[in-house]
Every structure is written in structure tokens, then in C-alpha cells.
C-alpha positions in Angstrom: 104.2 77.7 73.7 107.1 76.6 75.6 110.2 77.8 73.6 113.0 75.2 73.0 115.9 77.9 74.8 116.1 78.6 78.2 118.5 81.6 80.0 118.2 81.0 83.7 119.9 83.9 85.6 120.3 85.6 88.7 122.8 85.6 92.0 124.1 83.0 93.5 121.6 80.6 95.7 118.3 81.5 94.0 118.0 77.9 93.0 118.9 78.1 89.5 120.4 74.5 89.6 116.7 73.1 90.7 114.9 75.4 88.2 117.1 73.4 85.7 116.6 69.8 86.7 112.7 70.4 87.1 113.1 71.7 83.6 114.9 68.9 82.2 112.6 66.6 84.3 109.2 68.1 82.8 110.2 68.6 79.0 113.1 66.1 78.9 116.8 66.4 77.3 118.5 69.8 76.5 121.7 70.7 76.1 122.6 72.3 79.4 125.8 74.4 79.7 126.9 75.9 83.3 128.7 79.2 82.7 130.8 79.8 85.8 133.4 83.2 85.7 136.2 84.0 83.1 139.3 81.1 83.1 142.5 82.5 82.8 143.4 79.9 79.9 147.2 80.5 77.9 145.2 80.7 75.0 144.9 84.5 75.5 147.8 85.2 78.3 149.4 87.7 76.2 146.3 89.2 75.3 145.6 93.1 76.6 143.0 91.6 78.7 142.2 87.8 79.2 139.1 87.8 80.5 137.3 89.8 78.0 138.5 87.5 75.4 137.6 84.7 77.5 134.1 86.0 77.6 133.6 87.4 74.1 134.4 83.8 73.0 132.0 82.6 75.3 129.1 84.3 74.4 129.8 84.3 70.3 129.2 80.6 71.0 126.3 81.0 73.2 124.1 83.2 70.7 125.6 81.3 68.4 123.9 77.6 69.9 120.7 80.4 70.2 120.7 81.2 66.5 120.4 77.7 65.6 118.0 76.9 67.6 119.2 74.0 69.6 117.3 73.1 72.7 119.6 74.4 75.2 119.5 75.5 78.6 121.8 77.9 79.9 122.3 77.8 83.5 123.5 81.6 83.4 124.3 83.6 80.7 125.3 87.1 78.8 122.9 89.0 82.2 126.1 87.8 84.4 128.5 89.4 82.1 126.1 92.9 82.5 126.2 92.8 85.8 129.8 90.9 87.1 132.1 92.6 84.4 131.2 96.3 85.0 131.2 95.5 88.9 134.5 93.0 89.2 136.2 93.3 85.8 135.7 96.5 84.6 135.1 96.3 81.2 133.0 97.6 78.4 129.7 95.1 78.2 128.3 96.7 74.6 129.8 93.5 72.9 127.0 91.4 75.0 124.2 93.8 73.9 124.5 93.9 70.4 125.3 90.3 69.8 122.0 89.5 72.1 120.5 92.4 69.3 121.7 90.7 66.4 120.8 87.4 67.8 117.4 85.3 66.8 116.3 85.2 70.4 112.4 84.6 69.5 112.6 80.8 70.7 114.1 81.5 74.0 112.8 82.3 77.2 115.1 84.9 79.9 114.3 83.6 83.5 115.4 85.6 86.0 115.4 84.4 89.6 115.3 86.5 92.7 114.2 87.2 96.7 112.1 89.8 98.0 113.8 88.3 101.8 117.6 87.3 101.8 117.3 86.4 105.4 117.5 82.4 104.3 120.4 82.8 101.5 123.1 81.2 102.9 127.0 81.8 101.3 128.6 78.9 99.9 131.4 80.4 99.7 131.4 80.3 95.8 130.2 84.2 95.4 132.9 86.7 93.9 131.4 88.9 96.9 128.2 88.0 99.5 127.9 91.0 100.4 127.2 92.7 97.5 124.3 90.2 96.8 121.5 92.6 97.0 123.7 95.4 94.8 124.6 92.1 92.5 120.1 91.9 92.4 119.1 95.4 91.7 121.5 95.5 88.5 120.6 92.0 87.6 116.8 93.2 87.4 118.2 96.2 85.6 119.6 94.6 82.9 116.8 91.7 82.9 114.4 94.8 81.9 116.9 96.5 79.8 117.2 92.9 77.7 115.9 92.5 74.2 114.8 89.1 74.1 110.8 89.4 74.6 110.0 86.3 76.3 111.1 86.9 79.7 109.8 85.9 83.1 111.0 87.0 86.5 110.4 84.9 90.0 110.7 85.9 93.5 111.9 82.3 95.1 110.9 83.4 98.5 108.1 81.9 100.2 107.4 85.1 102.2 108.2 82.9 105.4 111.8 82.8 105.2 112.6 80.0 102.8 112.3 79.0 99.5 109.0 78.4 97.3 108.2 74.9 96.6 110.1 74.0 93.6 107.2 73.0 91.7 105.7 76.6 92.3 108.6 78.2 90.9 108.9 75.4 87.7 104.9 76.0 87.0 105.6 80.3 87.3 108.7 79.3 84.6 106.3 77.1 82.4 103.2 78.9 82.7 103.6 81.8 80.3 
């Protein structure tokens, strides 16, 4: 059964933005939302901390969209803030978990995209920090694991010869569960 939600995740160049088109190409319209890091918004300058408000909002909405079952594709979601906020912002995460736990998550599928080679992930200069790419992968597959939503599938985007798999290969290993 394909599900009607869609989480994609993982570090930057893993070819989530493909992932998502092929998607949209193979089952047609979803709402697709790009989560990108926290914006410092005046809305919650004289907050304690403006990020973590920024974020909490975010993701209320997100499981929110989730818990009605919208057909929605997230190109990232609440994964990132596991991994980016204890690494960059420092800041507890729990929030994340237990709305994810107290969320209806059973139509929605976690993707997780990765490389066993990084020799062909190039920086385009968007990443909070390159070089912590692989560091940014391990906890990403951490958390991926440590997640509560069943349906997940993980994908290696490396062809083993130092590029990317064919996007069809990777939309068919998304699909094919």
C-alpha cells in the first residue's frame, strides 16, 4: 500500500529534491512543504530562545497536516530537528519525540536517504557545516531507527561507482515496500 504521507530526510545532497519530483511524478499532486532551518522572525525576538519557538511551531503544524491525513510530502522534517538542534542549536529535542508519539503516523512513510561513498557529494555551499556531513549521517540513521513511525525505509543513493543511483532505482526502493 503506498501511504498518502511522505517524510523524506537525510543531509544535504542525497537527492531528496529528485526523490520528491519522481514522487509527485508517479502518484501525482501532494502538498509538498520544504523545511529549510529556523527563521529568526520578530514574532518571537523577545522570546528566551527564537529558534525553538520557531521550530515547535513548525512541527505542531507538521503532525498536525499528518494527523489529518492530508497527502503531503515533506521534503525534511522533525529527523532534522533530532539531529541539527542538539548539534548547532543546542536544545532539548523531547518536544519532537513525543509529538511524533502522540501523532497518527500510520499513513506515512519515513524515507531516509544516505551514501555508503561521499567521494561524489559535492558542497553547495548551503550546509550549516560540510564537514560534519558524515557525523550529520550516523545521527541521522540514529534517530531514523530510534523513530516511532513504522513505515520506514532507508536508501543508500550511491551507485557503488562513485555517483548517484539512477533515480528510478532509488523511486522504485521508495515505492516498493
Amino acid at each position: 500500500m503506498i501511504p498518502k504521507q511522505f517524510i523524506i530526510e537525510g543531509v544535504d545532497r542525497m537527492g531528496k529534491s529528485t526523490l520528491i519530483q519522481g514522487l509527485l511524478d508517479t502518484l501525482g499532486y501532494h502538498l509538498t512543504i520544504h523545511y529549510a532551518k529556523p527563521q529568526k522572525l520578530r514574532a518571537y525576538a523577545d522570546l528566551p530562545d527564537p529558534a525553538f519557538r520557531y521550530q515547535w511551531e513548525l512541527y505542531n503544524q507538521m503532525f498536525g497536516l499528518i494527523d489529518q491525513q492530508a497527502k503531503v510530502i515533506f521534503d525534511r522534517g522533525h529527523l532534522g530537528e533530532l539531529v541539527y538542534a542538539p548539534m548547532y542549536r543546542k536544545y532539548d529535542v523531547g518536544y519532537v519525540r513525543d509529538m511524533e508519539a502522540a501523532s497518527d503516523t500510520s499513513n506515512t512513510r519515513l524515507v531516509l536517504l544516505t551514501t555508503s561513498d561521499w567521494s561524489f557529494i559535492q558542497d553547495d555551499g548551503n550546509s550549516i557545516d560540510f564537514n560534519r556531513k558524515e557525523e550529520e549521517q550516523a545521527a541521522f540513521i540514529k534517530v531514523f531507527e530510534q523513530s516511532a513511525i513504522k513505515d520506514k525505509v532507508l536508501v543508500d543513493v550511491s551507485s557503488g561507482k562513485g555517483g548517484y543511483k539512477p533515480a528510478a532505482e532509488v523511486l522504485a526502493a521508495v515505492l516498493k515496500k
